[in-house]
SELUMDO-582780 format. One record per residue (C-alpha): y, z, x; residue in one letter. Coordinates in steps of 0.25 Angstrom, whole numbers, padded with zeros to 4 digits, always signed. Each point is the difference from the previous one (the first is absolute). Layout:
N
YZXA ...
// end
This chain:
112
+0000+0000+0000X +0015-0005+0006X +0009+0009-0008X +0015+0000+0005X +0009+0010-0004X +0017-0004+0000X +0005+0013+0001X +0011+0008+0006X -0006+0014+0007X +0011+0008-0004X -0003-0004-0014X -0006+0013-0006X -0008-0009-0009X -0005-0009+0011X -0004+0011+0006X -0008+0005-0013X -0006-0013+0000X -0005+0002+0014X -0004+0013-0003X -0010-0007-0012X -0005-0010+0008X -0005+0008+0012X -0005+0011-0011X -0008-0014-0005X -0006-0004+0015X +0009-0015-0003X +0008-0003+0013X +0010-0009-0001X +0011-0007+0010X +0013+0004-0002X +0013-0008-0001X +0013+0007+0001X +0007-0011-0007X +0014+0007+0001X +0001+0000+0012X -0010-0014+0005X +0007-0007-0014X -0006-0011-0007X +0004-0014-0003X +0003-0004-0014X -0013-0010-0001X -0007+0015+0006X +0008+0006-0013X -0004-0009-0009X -0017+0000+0004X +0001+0015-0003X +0007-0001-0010X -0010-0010-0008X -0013+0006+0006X +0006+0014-0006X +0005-0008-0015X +0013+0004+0000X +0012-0007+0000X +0012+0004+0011X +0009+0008-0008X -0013+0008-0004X -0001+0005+0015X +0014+0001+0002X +0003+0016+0004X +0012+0003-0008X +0003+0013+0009X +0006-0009+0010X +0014-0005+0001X +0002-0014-0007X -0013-0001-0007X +0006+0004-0014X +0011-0012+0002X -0013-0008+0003X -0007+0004-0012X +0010-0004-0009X +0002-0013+0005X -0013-0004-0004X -0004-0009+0012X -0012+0000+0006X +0001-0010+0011X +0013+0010+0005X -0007+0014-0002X -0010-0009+0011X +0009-0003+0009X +0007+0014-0001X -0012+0006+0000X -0004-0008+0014X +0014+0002+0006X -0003+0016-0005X -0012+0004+0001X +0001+0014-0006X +0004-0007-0013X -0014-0002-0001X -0008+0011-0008X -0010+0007+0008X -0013+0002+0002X -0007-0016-0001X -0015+0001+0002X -0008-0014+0002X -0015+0000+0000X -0008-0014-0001X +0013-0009-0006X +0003+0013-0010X +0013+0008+0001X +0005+0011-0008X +0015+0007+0001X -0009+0014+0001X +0009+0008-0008X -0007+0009-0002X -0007-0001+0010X -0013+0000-0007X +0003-0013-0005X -0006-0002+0012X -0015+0002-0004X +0003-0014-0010X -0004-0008+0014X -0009+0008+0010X 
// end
């Protein structure tokens, strides 16, 4: 099993989610994606392997995003998302083409 997490360490629930898949024996890779980034055509493979549509994932805590959201374009919540990564909700977990925003993080259990 290939699972990759896209998570941020200092996330407390990227660090739950960690907690539940060693608890589980599941190693996974781990991609800091806030601080490696991601390219919009990377966004938007995770995004459609998860089902979800871009202002879905959006983390409305950070600066800028509610403007985004209410602007109602997908194709610029990418691009913002790509230029700032920690617009991007957090944790993603990808197992065999599948992905799920784990929140909560026992969405998770959905792909292993």
């Amino acid at each position: 099993m290939a699972i990759t997490v896209y998570e941020k360490r200092a996330c407390t629930t990227c660090r739950k989610l960690a907690e539940l898949l060693a608890e589980r024996g599941v190693d996974f890779e781990r991609v800091e994606y806030h601080v490696e980034g991601l390219s919009e055509a990377q966004i938007r493979e995770l995004l459609a392997q998860a089902g979800i549509a871009p202002s879905a994932a959006l983390r409305m805590r950070e600066e800028g995003a509610a403007e985004l959201a209410a602007a109602g374009d997908e194709d610029a919540i990418v691009a913002a998302m790509a230029a700032r990564p920690q617009l991007l909700q957090r944790p993603f977990v990808v197992n065999d083409g599948r992905a799920v925003l784990a929140r909560p993080i026992e969405r998770v259990l959905e792909i292993l």
